[in-house]
Backbone as JSON Lines, residues from 0, in Angstrom:
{"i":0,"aa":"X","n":[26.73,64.87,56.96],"ca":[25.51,64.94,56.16],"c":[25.79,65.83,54.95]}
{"i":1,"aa":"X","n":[24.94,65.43,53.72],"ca":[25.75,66.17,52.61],"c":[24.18,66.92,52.36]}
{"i":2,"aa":"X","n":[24.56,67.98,52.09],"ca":[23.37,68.89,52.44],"c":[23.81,69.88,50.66]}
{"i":3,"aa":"X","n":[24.69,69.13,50.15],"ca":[24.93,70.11,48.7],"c":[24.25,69.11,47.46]}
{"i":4,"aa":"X","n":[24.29,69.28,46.82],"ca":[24.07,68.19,45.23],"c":[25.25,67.56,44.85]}
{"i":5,"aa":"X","n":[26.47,67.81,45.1],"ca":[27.54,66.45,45.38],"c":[27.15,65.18,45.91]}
{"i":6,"aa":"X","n":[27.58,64.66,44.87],"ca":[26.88,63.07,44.55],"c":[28.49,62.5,45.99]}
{"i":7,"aa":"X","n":[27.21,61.61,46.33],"ca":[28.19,60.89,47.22],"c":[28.18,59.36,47.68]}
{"i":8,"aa":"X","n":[28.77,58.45,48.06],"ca":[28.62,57.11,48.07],"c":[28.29,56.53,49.28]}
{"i":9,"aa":"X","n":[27.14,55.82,49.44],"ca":[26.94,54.95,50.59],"c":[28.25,54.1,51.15]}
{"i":10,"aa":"X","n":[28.74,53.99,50.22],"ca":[30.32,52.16,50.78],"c":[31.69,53.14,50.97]}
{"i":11,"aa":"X","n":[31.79,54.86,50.61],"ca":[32.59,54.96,51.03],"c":[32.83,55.72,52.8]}
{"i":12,"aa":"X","n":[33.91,55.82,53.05],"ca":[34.39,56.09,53.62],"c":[33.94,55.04,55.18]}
{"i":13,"aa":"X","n":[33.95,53.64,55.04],"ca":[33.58,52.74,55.97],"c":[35.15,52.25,56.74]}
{"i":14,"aa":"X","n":[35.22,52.36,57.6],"ca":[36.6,51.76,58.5],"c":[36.49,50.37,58.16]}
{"i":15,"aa":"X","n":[37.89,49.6,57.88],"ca":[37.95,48.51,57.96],"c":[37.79,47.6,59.16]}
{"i":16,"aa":"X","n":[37.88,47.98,60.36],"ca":[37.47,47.52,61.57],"c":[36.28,48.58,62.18]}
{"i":17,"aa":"X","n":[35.52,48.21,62.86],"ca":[33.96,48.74,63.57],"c":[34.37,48.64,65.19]}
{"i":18,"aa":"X","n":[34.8,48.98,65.78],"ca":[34.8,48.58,67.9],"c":[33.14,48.61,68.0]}
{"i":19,"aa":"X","n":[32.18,49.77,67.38],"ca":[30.81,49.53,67.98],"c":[30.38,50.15,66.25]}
{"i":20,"aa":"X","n":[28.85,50.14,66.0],"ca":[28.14,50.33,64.76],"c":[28.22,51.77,64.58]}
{"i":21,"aa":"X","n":[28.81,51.9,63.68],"ca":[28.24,53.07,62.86],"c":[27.56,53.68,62.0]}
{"i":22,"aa":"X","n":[26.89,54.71,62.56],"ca":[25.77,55.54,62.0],"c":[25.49,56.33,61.39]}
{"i":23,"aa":"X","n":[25.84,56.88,60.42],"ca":[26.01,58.22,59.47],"c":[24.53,58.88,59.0]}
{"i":24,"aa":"X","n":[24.08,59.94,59.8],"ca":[22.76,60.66,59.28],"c":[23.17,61.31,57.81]}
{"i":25,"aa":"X","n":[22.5,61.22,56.64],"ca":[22.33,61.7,55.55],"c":[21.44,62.73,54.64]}
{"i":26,"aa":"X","n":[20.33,62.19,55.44],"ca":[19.37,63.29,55.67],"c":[18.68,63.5,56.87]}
{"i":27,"aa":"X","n":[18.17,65.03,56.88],"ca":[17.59,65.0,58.09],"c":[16.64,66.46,57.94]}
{"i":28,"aa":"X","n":[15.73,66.11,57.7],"ca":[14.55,67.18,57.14],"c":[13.07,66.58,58.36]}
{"i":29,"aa":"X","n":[12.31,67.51,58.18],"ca":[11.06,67.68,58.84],"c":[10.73,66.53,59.07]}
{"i":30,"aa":"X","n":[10.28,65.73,60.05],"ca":[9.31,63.94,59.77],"c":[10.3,63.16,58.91]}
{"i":31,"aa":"X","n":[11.43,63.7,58.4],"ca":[12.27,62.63,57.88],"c":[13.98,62.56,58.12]}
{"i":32,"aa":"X","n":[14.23,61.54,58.57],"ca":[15.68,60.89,58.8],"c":[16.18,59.65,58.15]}
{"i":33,"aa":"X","n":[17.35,60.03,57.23],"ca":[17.93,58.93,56.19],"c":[19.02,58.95,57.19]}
{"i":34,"aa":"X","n":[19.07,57.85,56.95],"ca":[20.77,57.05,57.6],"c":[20.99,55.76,57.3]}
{"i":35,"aa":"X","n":[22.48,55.99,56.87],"ca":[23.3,54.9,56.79],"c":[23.89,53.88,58.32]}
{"i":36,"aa":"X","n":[23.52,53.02,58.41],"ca":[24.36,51.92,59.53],"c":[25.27,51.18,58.69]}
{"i":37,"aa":"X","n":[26.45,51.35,59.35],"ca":[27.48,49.57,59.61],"c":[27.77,49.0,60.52]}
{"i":38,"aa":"X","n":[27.2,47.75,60.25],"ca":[27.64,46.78,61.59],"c":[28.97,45.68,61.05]}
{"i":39,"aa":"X","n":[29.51,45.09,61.76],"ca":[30.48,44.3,61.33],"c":[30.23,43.52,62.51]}
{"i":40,"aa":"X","n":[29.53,42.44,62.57],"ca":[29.9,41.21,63.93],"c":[29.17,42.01,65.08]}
{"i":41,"aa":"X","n":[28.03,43.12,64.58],"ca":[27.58,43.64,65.91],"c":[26.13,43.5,66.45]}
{"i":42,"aa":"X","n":[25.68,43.45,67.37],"ca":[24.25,43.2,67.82],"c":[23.65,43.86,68.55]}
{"i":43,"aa":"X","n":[22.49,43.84,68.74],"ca":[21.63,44.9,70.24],"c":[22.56,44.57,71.11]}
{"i":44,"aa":"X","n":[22.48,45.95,72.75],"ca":[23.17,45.21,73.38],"c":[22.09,43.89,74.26]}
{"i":45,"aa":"X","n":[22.29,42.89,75.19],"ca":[21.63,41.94,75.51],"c":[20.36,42.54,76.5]}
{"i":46,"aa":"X","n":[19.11,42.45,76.12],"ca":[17.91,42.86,76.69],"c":[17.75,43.72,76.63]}
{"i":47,"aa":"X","n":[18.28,45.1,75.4],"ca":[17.98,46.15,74.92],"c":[16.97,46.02,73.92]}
{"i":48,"aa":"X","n":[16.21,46.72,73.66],"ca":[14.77,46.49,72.1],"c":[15.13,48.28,71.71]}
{"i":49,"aa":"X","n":[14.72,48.13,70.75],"ca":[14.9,49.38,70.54],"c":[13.03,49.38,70.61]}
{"i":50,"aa":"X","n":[12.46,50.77,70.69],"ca":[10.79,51.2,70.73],"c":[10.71,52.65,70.31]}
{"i":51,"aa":"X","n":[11.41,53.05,69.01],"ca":[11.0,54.13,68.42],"c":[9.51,54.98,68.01]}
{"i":52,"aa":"X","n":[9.71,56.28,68.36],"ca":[8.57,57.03,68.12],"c":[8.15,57.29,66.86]}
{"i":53,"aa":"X","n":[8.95,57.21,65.99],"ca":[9.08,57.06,64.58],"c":[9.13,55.91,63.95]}
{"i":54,"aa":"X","n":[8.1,56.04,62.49],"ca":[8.38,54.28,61.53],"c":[9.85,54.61,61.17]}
{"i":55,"aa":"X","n":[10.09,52.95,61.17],"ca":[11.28,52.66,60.46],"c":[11.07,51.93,59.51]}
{"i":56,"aa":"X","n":[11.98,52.77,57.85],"ca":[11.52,51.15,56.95],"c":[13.65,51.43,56.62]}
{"i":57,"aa":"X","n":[13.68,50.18,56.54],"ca":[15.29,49.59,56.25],"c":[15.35,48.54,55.41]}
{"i":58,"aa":"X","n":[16.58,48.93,54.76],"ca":[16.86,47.6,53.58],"c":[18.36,47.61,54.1]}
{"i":59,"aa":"X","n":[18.57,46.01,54.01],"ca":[20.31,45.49,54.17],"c":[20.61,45.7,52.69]}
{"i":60,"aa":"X","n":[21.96,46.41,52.15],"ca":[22.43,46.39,51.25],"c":[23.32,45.63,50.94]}
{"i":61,"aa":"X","n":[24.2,45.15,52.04],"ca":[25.36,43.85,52.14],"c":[25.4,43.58,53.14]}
{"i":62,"aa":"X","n":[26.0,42.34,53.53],"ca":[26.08,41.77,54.42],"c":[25.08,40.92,55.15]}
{"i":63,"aa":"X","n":[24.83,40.65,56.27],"ca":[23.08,39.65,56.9],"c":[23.1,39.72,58.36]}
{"i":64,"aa":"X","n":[21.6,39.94,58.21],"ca":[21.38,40.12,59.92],"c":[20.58,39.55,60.42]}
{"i":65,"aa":"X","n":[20.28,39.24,61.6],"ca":[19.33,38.55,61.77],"c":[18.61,39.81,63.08]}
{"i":66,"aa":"X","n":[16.84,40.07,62.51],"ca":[16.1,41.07,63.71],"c":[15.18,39.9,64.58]}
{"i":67,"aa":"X","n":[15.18,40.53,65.34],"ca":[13.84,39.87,66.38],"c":[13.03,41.08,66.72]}
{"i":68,"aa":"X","n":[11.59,40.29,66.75],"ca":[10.82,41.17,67.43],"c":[9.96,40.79,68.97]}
{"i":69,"aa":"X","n":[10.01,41.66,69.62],"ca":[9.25,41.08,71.04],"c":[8.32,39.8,70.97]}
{"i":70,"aa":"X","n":[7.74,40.22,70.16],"ca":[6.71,38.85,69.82],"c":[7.19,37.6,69.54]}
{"i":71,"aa":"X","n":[8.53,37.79,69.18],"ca":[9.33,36.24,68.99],"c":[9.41,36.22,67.43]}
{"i":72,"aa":"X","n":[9.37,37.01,66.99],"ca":[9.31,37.25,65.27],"c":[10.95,36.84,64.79]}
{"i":73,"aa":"X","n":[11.05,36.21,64.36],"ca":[12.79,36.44,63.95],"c":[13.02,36.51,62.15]}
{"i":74,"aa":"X","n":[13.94,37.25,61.51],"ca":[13.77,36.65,60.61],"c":[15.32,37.04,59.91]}
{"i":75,"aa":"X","n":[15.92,36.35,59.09],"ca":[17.52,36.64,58.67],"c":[17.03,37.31,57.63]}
{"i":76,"aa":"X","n":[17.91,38.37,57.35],"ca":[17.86,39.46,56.23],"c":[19.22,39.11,56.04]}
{"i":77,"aa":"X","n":[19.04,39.13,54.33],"ca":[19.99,39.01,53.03],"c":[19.84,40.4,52.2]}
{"i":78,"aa":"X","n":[21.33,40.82,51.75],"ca":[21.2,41.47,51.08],"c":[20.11,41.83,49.66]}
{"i":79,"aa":"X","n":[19.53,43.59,49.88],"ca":[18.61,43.43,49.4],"c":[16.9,43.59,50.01]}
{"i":80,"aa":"X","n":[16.54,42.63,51.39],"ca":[15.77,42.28,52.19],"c":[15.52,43.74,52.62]}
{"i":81,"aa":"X","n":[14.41,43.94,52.8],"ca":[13.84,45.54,53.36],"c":[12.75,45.19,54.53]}
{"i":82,"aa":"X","n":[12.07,45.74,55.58],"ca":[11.42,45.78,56.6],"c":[10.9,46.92,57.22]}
{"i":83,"aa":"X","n":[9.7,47.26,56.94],"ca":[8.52,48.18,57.67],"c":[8.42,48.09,58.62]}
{"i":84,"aa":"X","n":[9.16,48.88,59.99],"ca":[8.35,48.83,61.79],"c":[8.38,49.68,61.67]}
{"i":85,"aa":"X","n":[6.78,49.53,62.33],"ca":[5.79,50.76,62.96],"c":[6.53,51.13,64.27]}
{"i":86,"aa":"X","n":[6.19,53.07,64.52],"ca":[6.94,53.04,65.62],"c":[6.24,52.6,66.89]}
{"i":87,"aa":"X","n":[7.18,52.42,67.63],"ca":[6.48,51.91,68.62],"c":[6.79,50.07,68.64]}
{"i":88,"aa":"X","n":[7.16,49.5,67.76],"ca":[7.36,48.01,67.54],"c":[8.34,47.81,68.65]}
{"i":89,"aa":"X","n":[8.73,47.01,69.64],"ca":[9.71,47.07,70.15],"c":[10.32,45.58,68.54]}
{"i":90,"aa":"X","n":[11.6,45.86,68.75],"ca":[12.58,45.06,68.09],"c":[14.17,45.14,68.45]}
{"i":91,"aa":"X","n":[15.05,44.37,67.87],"ca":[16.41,44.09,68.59],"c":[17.26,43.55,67.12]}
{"i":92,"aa":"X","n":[18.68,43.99,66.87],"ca":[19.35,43.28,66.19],"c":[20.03,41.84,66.65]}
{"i":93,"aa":"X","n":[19.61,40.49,66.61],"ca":[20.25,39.69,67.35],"c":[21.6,39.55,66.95]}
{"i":94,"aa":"X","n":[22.0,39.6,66.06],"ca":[23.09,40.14,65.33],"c":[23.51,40.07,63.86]}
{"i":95,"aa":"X","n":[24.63,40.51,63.23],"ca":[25.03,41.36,61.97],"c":[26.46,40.07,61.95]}
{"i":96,"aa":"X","n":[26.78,39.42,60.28],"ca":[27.55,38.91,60.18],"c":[29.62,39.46,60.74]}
{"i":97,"aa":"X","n":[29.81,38.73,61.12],"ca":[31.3,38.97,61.87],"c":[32.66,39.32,60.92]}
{"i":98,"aa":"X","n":[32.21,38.24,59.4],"ca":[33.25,38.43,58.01],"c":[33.11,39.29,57.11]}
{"i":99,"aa":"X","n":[31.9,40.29,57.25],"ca":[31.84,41.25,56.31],"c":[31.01,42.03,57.03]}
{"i":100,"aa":"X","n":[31.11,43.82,56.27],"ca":[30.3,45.05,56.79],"c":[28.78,44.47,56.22]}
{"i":101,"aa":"X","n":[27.71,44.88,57.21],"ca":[26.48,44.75,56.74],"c":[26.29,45.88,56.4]}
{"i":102,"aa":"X","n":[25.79,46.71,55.75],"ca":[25.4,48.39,54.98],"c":[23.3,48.4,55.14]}
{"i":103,"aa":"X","n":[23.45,49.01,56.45],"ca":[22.03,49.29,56.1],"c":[21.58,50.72,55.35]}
{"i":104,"aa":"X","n":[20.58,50.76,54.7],"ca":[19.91,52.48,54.85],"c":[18.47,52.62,55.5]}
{"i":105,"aa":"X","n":[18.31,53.35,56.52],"ca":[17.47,53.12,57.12],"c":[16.7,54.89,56.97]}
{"i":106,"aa":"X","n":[15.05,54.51,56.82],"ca":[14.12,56.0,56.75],"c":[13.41,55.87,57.94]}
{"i":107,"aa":"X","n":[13.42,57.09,58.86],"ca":[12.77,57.15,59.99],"c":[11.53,58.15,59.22]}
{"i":108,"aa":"X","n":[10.57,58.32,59.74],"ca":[9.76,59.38,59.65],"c":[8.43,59.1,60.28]}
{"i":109,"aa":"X","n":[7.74,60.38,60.78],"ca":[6.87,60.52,61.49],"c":[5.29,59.22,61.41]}
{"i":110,"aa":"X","n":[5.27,59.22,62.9],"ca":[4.45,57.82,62.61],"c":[2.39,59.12,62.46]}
């Protein structure tokens, strides 16, 4: 986490291979949590949802994913594509393209 005024880059320092997603916290202040995800070819694991206590709003910066929500909601995100869950939503990554890093940034903060 860069906690100075050194400017720093979301795309660097990403491994060319992923074994599981990585998560890089960026910020992390009172009611608020910035983080970076990369997935490469990765998904919830099977009959996991995630049901955070905190909203999440996220934008895909590269790459495409496809979320589901309990309700049967599905929808493919393209770079760019952003999404508001309330906490408490249950939801799931069904999965993240396999030929390229997907780059999320994701804001948690107090519901």
């Amino acid at each position: 986490m860069n906690h100075s005024t050194d400017i720093a880059n979301l795309f660097a320092d990403i491994p060319a291979q992923l074994p599981q997603e990585l998560s890089t916290r960026l910020l992390d202040a009172k009611n608020l949590r910035i983080e970076r995800i990369v997935s490469y070819g990765h998904a919830s694991e099977p009959d996991f949802w995630y049901q955070q206590e905190e909203h999440e709003w996220v934008i895909l910066l590269t790459g495409g994913a496809l979320l589901r929500w309990a309700s049967g909601r599905e929808e493919a995100l393209a770079p760019g594509d952003y999404v508001f869950i309330p906490a408490g939503e249950k939801h799931r990554v069904e999965g993240t393209l396999a030929d390229e890093h997907s780059v999320w940034l994701a804001v948690f903060f107090a519901a």
